[in-house]
C-alpha positions as CSV (number, residue, x, y, z in Angstrom):
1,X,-24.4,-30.4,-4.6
2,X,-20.8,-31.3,-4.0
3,X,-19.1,-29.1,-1.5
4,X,-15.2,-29.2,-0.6
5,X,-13.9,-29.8,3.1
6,X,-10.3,-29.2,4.8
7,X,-7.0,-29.8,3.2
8,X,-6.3,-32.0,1.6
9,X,-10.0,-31.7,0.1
10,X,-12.8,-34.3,0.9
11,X,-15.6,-33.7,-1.1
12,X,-18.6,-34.2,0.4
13,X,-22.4,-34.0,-1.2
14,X,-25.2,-32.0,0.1
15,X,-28.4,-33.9,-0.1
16,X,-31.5,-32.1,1.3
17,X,-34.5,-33.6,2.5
18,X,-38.2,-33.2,3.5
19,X,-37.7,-35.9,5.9
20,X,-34.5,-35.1,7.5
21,X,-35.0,-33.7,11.0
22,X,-31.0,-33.0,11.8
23,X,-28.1,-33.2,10.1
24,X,-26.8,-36.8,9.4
25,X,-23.2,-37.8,7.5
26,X,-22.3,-41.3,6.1
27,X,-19.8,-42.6,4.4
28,X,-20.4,-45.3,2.0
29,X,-18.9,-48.5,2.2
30,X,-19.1,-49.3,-1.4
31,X,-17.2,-46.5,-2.7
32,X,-16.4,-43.7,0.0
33,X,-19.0,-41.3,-1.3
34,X,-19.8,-38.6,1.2
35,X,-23.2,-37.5,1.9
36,X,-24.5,-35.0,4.3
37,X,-28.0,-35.4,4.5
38,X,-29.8,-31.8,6.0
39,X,-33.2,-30.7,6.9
40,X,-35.0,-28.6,3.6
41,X,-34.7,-25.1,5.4
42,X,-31.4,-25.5,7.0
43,X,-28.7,-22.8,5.7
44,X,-25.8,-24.3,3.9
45,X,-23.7,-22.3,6.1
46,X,-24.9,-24.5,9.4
47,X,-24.2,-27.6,6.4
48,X,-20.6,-26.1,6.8
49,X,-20.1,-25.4,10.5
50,X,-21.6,-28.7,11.2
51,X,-18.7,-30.6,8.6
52,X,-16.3,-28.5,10.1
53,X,-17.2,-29.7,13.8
54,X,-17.4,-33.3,12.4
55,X,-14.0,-33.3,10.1
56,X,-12.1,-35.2,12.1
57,X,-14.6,-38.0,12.5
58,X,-15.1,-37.8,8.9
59,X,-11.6,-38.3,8.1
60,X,-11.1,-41.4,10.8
61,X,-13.7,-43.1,8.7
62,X,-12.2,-42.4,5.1
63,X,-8.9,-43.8,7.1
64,X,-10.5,-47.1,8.2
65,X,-12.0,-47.2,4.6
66,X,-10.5,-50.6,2.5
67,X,-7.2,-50.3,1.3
68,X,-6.8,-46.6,3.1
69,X,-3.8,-47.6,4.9
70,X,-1.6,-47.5,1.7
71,X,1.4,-49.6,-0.6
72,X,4.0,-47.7,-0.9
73,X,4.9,-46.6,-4.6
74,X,8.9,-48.0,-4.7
75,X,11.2,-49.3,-6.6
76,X,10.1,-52.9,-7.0
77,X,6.6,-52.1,-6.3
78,X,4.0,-53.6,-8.8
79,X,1.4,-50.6,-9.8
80,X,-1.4,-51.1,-12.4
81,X,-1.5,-48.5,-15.4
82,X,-4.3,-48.6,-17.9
83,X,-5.6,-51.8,-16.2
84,X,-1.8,-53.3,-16.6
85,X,0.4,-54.2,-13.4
86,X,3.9,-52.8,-14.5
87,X,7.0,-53.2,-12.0
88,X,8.5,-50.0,-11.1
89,X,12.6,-50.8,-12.4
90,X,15.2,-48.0,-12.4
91,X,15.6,-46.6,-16.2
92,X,18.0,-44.7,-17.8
93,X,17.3,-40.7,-19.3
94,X,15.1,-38.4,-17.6
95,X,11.7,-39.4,-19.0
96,X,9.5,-42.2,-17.2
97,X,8.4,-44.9,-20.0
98,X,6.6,-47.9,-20.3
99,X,8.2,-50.9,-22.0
100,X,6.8,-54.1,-21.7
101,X,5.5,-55.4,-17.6
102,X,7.8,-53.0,-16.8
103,X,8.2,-48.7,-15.8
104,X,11.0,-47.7,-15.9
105,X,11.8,-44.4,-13.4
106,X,15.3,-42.5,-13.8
107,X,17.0,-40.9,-11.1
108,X,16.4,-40.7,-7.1
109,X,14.9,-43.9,-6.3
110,X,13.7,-42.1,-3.3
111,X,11.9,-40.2,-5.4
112,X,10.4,-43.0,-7.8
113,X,6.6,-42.5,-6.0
114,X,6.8,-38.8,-6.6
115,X,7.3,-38.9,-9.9
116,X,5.7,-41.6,-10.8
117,X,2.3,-39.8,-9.5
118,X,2.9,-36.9,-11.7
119,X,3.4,-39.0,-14.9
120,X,0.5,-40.6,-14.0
121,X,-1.3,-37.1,-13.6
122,X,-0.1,-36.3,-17.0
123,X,-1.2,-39.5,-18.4
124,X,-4.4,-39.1,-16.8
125,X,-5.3,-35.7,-18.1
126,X,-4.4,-36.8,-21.6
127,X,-6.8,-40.0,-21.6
128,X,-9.5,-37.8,-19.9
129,X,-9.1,-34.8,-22.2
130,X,-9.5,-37.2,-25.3
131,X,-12.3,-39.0,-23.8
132,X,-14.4,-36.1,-22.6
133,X,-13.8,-34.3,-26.0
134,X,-15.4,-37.7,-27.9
135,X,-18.4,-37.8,-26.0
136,X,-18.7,-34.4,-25.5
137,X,-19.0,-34.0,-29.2
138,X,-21.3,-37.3,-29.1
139,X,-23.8,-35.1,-27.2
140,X,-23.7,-31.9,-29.0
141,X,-22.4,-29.6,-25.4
142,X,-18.9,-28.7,-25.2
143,X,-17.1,-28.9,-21.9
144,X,-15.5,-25.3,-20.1
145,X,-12.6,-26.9,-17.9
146,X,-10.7,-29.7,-16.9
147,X,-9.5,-30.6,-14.2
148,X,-8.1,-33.5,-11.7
149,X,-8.2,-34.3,-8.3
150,X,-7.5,-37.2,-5.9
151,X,-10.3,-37.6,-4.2
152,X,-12.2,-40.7,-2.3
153,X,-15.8,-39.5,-2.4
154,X,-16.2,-39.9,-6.0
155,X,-14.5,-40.4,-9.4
156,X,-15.9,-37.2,-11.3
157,X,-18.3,-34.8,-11.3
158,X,-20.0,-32.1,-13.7
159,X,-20.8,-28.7,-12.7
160,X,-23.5,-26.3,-14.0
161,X,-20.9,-24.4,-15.3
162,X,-19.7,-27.0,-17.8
163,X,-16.6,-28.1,-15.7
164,X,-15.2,-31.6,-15.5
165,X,-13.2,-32.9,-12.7
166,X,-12.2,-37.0,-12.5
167,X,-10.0,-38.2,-10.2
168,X,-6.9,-39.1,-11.2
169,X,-6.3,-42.3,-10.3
170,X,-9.4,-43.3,-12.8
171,X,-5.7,-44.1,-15.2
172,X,-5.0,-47.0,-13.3
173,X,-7.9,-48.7,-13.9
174,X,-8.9,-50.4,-17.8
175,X,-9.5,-47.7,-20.2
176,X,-12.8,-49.0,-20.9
177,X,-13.6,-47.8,-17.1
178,X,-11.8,-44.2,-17.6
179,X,-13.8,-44.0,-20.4
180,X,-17.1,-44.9,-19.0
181,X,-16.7,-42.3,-16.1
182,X,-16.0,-39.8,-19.0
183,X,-19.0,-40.7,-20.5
184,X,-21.3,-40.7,-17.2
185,X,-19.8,-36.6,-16.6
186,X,-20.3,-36.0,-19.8
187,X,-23.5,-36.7,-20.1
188,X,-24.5,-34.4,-17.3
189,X,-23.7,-31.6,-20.1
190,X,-27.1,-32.6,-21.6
191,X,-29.3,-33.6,-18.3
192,X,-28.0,-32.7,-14.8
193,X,-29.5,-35.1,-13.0
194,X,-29.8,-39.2,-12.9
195,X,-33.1,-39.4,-14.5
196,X,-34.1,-42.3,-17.1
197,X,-32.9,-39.5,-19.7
198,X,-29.6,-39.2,-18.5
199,X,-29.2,-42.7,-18.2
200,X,-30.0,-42.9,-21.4
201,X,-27.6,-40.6,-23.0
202,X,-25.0,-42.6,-20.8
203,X,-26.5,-45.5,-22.8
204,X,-26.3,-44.1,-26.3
205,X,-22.9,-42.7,-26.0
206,X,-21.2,-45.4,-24.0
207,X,-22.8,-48.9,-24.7
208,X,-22.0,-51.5,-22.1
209,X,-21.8,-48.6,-19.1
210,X,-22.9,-51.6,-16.5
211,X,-19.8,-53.8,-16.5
212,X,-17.9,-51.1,-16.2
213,X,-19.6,-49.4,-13.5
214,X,-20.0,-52.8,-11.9
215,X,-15.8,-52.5,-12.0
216,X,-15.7,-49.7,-10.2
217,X,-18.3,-51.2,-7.3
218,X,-15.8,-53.9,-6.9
219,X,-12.6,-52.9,-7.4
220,X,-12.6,-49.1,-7.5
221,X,-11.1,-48.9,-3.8
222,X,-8.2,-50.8,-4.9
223,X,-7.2,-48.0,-6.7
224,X,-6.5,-46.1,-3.7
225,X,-4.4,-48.6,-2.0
226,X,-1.4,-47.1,-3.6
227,X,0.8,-44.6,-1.5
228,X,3.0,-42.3,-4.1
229,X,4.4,-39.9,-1.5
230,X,3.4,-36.9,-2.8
């Protein structure tokens, strides 16, 4: 169970066990997943008190994490968009387009990370949104909600309650990845869990799901090199 912590939000996941004697919090190396492992009787309100009393710790580590320190998003700046490096150029007009190796970004250049990140939030949400809607009508459930985040703990999630969140930055990466991810959420509509049934739904509705999870196990931190500003 994924739990939210400070601002701006780390998502951390709640993992109890019949073995664990105290609290214990890792970080994964492999993709910054967050997981607080707790006793089977301990109250998620000591789960709390005890991430708030380790935040900082927590947030050193996610810091050191590869590619944490950040590339500025700039004129001139190379940035990948649908699995595409383009070269941020000034443009004329007000909209920011796409035209060849190149993105174009009107106005402020001191502005170009900033609004850069929020056409790439747009972007995102319309990929997702189509995505999500396919397989979600694949498996029969329809999804409640919607939403993005930028988060380093993991690139989606499914809730009970039918609602989606993916991270936004999934729509640098090939769509073929986005779309895998949209599949993997999705398909917690149908079994919330990891079981050989879930896997495979993943499987019926998204052939191939191993190359592009194996993307996102090697190059998924990449994605969070980039430092928009905002």
């Amino acid at each position: 169970m994924p739990v939210s912590l400070g601002n701006p939000p780390v998502e951390v996941h709640l993992r109890r066990s019949a073995q664990a004697r105290r609290f214990s919090l890792r970080v994964s190396r492999l993709d910054g997943k967050v997981t607080l492992s707790l006793p089977a009787r301990a109250r998620e309100a000591e789960a709390l008190a005890f991430l708030a009393e380790h935040e900082g710790w927590l947030r050193r580590t996610l810091a050191k994490m590869p590619g944490a320190e950040g590339q500025p998003v700039a004129v001139g700046a190379e940035i990948p968009v649908e699995g595409r490096l383009l070269r941020l150029e000034p443009g004329p007009g007000r909209a920011i387009r796409a035209e060849d190796d190149r993105l174009l970004v009107p106005g402020d250049p001191a502005q170009a990370g900033v609004r850069v990140a929020a056409w790439l939030k747009a972007l995102a949400r319309d990929r997702l949104a189509r995505a999500s809607t396919h397989y979600a009508g694949q498996v029969g459930r329809p999804y409640t909600r919607l939403s993005l985040r930028d988060t380093r703990s993991r690139w989606g999630s499914c809730s009970h309650e039918g609602s989606l969140m993916y991270s936004w930055r999934l729509i640098m990466a090939p769509p073929s990845v986005l779309d895998y991810v949209a599949a993997h959420e999705v398909a917690h509509l149908v079994e919330m869990n990891h079981s050989d049934a879930y896997w495979a739904v993943v499987s019926r509705i998204c052939p191939g799901w191993k190359r592009q999870r194996g993307w996102l196990h090697e190059r998924g931190q990449d994605l969070h090199r980039w430092r928009f500003g905002d």
